[in-house]
C-alpha positions in Angstrom: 77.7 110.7 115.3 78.6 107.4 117.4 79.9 105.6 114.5 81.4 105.6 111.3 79.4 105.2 108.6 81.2 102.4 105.7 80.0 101.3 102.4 77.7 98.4 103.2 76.4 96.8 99.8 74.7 94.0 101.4 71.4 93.6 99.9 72.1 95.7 96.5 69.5 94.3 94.4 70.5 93.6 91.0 68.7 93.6 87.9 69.4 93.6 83.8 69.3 96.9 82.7 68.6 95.6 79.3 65.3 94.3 80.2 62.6 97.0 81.4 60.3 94.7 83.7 63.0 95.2 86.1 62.9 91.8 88.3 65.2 91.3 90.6 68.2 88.4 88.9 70.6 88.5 92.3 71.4 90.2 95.2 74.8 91.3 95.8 75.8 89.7 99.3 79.4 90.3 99.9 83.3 91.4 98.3 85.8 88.5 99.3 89.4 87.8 98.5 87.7 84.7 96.6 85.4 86.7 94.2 81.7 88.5 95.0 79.0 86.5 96.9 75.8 86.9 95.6 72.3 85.2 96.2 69.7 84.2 93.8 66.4 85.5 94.9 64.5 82.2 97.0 67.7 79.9 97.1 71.3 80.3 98.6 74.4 82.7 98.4 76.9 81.5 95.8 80.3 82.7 95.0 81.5 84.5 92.0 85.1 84.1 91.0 87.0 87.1 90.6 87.8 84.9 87.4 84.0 85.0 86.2 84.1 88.6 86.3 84.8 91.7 83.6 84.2 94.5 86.0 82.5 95.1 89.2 82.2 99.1 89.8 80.3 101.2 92.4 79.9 105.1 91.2 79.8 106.8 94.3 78.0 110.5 92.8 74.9 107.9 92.1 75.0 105.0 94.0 74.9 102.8 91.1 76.3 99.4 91.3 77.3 97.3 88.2 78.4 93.9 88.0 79.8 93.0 84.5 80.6 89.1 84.1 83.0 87.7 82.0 81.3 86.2 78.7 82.3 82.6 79.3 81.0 82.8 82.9 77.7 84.5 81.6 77.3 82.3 78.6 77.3 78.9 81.0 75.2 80.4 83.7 71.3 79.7 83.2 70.2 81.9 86.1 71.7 85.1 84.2 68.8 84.5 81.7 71.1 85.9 78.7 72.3 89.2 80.8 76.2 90.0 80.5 75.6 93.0 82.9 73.6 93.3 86.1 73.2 96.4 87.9 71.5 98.4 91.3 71.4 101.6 93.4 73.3 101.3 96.9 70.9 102.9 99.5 72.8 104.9 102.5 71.8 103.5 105.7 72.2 107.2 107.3 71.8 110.8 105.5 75.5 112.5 105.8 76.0 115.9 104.6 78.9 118.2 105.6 77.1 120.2 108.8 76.6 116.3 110.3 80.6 115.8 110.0 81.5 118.9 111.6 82.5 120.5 107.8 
């Protein structure tokens, strides 16, 4: 292995899990000392304010990524369409298991 693999979530597609139809709402760009950028499908990255957010997690067993805004911030945001909670699935880039890492 040349290089180390990191924890890229660029391009973690997000959706509302309470809706079934399961259209994309955002895409989660990047973590900043600022708050999260994310990008509206077909327009522009925008930044989040750590302020506007509840909880941002990333289980690493599933790869599941949730982004849980802050009801004032949700409430006053028309591209949420409603959702409180947006969530994906992080994709590896590369397959690791132990044997690969030498274990």
């Amino acid at each position: 292995m040349t290089a180390r693999p990191r924890i890229d979530l660029d391009g973690v597609t997000l959706e509302d899990p309470a809706h079934l139809e399961g259209e994309p709402i955002a895409i989660l760009r990047y973590r900043t000392t600022d708050g999260l950028i994310l990008l509206i499908p077909e327009s522009a990255d925008f930044l989040v304010p750590w302020e506007g957010l509840e909880e941002v997690a990333l289980d690493l067993k599933t790869g599941r990524v949730r982004v849980t805004f802050a009801a004032d911030y949700a409430s006053a945001r028309h591209w949420l369409r409603g959702a409180t909670t947006l969530q994906g699935t992080w994709t590896d880039r590369c397959e690791l298991d132990a044997k690969s890492l030498g274990l």
